[in-house]
C-alpha positions in Angstrom: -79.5 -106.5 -23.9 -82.5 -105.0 -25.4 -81.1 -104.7 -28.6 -80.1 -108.0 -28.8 -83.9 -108.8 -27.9 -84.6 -107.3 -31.2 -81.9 -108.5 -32.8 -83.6 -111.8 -32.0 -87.3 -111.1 -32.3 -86.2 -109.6 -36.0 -85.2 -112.9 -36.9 -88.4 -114.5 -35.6 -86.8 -116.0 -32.2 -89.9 -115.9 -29.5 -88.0 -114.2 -26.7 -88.9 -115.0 -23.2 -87.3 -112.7 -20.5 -86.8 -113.4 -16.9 -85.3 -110.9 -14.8 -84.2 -113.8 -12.5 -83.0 -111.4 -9.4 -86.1 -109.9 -8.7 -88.7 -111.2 -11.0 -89.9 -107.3 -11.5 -92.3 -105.7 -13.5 -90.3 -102.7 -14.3 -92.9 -100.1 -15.4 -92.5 -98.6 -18.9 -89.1 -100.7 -19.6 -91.3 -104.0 -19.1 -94.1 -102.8 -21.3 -91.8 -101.5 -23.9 -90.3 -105.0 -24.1 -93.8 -106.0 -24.4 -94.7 -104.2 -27.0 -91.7 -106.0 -29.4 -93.7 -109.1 -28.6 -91.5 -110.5 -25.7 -93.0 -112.7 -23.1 -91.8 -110.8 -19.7 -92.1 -113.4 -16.9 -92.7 -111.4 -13.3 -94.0 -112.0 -9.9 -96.4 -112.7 -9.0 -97.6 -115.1 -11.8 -93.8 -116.5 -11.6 -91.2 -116.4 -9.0 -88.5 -118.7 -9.7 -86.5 -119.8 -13.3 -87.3 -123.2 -12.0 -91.1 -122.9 -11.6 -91.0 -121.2 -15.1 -89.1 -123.9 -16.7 -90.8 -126.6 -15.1 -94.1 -125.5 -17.1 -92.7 -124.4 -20.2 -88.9 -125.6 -20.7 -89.7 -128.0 -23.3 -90.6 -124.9 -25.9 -87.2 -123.7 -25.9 -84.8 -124.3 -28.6 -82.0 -121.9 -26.6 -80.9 -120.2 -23.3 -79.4 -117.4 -23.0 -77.9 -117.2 -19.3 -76.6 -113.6 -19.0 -74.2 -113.0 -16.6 -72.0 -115.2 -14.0 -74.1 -115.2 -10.8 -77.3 -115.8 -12.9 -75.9 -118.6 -14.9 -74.8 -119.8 -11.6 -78.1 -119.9 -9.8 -79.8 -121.5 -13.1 -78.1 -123.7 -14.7 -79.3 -126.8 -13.6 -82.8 -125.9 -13.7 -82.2 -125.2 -17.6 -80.0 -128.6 -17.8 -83.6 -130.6 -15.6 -86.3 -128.5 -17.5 -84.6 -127.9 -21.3 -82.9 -130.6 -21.9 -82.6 -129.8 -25.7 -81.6 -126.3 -25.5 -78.8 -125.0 -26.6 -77.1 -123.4 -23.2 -75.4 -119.7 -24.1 -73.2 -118.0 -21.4 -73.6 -114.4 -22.0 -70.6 -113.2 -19.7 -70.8 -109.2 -20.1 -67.9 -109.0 -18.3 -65.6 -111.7 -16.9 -66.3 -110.9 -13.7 -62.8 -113.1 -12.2 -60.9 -110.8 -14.0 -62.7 -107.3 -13.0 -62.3 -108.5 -9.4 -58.8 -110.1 -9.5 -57.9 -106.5 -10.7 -59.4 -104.7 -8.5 -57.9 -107.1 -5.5 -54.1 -106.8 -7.3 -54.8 -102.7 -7.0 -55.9 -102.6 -3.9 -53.4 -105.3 -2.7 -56.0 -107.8 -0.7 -54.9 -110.9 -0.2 -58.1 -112.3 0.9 -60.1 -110.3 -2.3 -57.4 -112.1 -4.6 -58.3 -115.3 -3.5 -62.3 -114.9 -3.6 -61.3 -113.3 -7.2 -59.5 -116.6 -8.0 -62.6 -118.4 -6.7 -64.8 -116.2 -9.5 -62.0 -117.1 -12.1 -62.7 -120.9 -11.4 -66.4 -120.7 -11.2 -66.6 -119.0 -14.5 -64.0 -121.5 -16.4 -67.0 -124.3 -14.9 -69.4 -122.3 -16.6 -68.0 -122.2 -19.7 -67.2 -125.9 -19.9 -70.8 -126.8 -19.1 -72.4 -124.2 -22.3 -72.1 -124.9 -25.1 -71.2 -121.5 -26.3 -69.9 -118.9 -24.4 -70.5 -115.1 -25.9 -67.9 -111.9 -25.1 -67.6 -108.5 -25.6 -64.0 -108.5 -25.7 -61.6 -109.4 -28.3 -58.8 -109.2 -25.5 -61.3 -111.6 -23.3 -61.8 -113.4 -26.4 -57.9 -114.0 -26.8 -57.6 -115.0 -22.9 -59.7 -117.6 -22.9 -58.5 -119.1 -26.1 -55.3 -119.0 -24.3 -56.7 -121.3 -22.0 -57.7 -123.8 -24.3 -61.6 -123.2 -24.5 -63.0 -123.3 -28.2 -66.4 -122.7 -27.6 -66.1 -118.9 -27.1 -67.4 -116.0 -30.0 -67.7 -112.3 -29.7 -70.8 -110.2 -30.0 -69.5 -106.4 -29.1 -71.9 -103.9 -27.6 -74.8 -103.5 -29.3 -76.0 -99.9 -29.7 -77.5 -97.0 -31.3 -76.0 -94.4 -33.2 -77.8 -91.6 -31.8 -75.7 -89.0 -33.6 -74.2 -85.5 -32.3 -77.2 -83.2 -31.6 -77.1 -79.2 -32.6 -74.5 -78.0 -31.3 -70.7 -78.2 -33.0 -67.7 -79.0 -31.2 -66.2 -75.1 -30.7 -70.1 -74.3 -28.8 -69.4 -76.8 -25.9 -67.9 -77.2 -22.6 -68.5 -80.0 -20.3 -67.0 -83.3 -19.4 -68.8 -85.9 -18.3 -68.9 -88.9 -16.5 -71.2 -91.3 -16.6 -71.7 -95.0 -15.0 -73.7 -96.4 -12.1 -72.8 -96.7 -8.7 -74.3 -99.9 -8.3 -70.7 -101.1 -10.3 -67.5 -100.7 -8.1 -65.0 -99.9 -10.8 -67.3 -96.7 -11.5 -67.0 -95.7 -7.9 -63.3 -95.9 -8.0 -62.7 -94.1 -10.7 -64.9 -91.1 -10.0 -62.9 -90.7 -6.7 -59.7 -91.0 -8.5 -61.5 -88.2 -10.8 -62.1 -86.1 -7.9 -59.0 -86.1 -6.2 -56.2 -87.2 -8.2 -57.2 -86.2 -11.8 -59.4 -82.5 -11.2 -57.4 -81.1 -9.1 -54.6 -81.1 -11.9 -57.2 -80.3 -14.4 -57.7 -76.6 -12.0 -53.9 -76.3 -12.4 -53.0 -76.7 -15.5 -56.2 -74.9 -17.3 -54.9 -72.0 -14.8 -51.2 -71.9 -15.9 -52.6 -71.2 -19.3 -54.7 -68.4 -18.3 -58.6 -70.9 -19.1 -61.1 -71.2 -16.7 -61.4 -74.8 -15.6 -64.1 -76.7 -17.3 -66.9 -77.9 -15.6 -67.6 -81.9 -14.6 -70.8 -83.4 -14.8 -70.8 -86.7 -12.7 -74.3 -88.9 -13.6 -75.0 -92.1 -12.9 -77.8 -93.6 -10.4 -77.1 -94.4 -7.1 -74.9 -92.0 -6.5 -73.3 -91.9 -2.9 -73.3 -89.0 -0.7 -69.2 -88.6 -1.1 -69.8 -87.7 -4.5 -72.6 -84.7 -4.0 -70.5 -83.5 -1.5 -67.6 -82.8 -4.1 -70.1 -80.8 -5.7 -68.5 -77.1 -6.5 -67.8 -74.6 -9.1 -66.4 -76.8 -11.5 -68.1 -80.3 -10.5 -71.7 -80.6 -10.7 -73.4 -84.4 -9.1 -75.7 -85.1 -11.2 -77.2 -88.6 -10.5 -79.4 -90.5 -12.4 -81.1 -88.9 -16.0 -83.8 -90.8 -17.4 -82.0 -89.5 -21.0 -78.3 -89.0 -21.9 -79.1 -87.2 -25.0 -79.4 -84.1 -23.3 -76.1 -84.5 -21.3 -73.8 -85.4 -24.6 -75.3 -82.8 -26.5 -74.0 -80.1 -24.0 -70.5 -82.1 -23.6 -67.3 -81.2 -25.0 -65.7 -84.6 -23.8 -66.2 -87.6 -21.4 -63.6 -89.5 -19.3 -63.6 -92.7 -18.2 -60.7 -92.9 -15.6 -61.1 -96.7 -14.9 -58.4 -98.4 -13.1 -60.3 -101.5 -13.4 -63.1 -103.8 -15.0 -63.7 -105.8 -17.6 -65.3 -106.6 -21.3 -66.3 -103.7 -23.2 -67.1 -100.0 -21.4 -70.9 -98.8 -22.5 -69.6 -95.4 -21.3 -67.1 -95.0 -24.8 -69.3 -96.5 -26.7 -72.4 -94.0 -25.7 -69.9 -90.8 -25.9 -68.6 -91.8 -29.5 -72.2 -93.1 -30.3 -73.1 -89.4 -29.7 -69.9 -87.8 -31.6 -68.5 -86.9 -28.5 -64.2 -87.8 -27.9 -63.5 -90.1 -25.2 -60.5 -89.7 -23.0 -59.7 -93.4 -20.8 -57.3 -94.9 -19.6 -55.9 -98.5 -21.2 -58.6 -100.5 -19.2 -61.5 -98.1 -20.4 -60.4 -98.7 -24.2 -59.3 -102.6 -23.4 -60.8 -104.8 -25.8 -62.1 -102.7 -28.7 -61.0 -103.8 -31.8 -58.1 -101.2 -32.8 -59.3 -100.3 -36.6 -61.5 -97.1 -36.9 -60.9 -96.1 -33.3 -57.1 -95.9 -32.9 -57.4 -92.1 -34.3 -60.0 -91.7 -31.8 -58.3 -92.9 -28.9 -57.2 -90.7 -25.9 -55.4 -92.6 -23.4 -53.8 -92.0 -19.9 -53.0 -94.3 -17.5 -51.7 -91.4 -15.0 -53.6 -88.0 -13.4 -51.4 -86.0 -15.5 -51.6 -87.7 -18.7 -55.6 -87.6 -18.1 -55.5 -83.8 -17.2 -53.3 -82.6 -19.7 -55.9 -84.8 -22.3 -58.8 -82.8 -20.9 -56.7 -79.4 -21.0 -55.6 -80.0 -24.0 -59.2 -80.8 -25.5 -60.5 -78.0 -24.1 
């Protein structure tokens, strides 16, 4: 999101952002925006879209709404106050889809319904935009399927921070990184711990290595996940910088078993020259040329442990 803000503010858009959850004035990440020349709207001066837009919705040319239950819970105060904008869904994910695959996996009958329920609210959404923005191509496709035309793609927009000091042969880590705030990241670190490691152990021993060592970060991290700390696992939690982190890892893994659009976590470990090992739904929707040869998939514990063993 923020380098979309500069991709805007370098093309001489006036950006006005309003964290609409908790209308916070985030410390340094607030004043950084600042400092681009972005209006940050925050409590107590405003705290409501509607109050905002009420005073100054006529200046707007566009809206970006970014994310389902935002676009949701504003909306119609865009459509009262900014009448002439042009309303943009910005989806991130499709969040229907994340959850309907997270209910078939887990095989709740009731979660597959309320997913169904996100599906439907999210098809209104994009009939009442008039563009709709993915990260996907695959999310893309789907909802062309469907018969909406008002859909484009604007992939994750990074960085190229590049591969630090140290070669390839001079590291040894895996890491894992994603917050616990997002349930697919949860899921997947506890498939990690004891589906995937455990196999990692075995097979490094069979062939006489020493296991590598994990690094789990990500903020929020629940207590079941410093517990597995040990030898070979190490809980991290939240870093303020990932440079550090990718500049000590061999690889990273991204067991997801589900989720949707476009993972940040491969894109910051090949951002930083570092392979990533996923499954199908990690890599799922990345455009296929350039990143084919990078691409180490498993969809199984032992096709990700033997990837890890094998890189190692």
């Amino acid at each position: 999101m923020v380098n979309l803000i500069r991709i805007l503010v370098s093309q001489r858009y006036r950006v006005h952002f309003i964290p609409q959850t908790n209308f916070a004035h985030f410390g340094r990440y607030t004043e950084q925006l600042q400092a681009k020349g972005v209006e940050c709207i925050y409590a107590p001066y405003y705290t409501s879209v509607d109050q905002y837009l009420a005073e100054r919705g006529e200046l707007f040319s566009h809206v970006i709404l970014a994310r389902l239950p935002v676009a949701e819970a504003t909306i119609a105060d865009v459509e009262r106050h900014a009448p002439h904008a042009a309303k943009i869904f910005y989806t991130v994910d499709m969040h229907g889809l994340r959850s309907e695959r997270e209910a078939e996996l887990k095989g709740d009958r009731d979660a597959i319904l309320a997913a169904r329920q996100l599906v439907a609210a999210e098809q209104r959404m994009i009939r009442r935009a008039d563009l709709t923005v993915v990260l996907s191509v695959f999310e893309e496709k789907m909802l062309r399927e469907q018969g909406f035309t008002n859909i484009e793609v604007l992939p994750l927009l990074r960085d190229v921070p590049g591969s630090g000091p140290k070669g390839f042969d001079a590291r040894r880590d895996v890491v894992f990184i994603g917050g616990f705030q997002h349930t697919p990241n949860g899921d997947a670190v506890r498939w990690l711990i004891d589906e995937i490691w455990p196999r990692v152990r075995k097979l490094a021993a069979t062939r006489g290595m020493v296991s590598p060592k994990l690094r789990i970060v990500g903020s929020q991290m629940p207590d079941w996940v410093r517990a597995a700390s040990g030898d070979d696992i190490e809980a991290v939690g939240y870093v303020a910088d990932l440079e550090p982190v990718f500049h000590e890892a061999r690889l990273s893994i991204a067991p997801l078993r589900y989720g949707a659009g476009l993972k940040g976590k491969i894109a910051t470990s090949l951002g930083y020259g570092v392979p990533a090992i996923g499954t199908g739904i990690a890599f799922e929707g990345m455009p296929g040329a350039g990143l084919d040869e990078v691409t180490l998939r498993g969809d199984t514990p032992d096709q990700l442990a033997r990837l890890v063993v094998d890189m190692m």
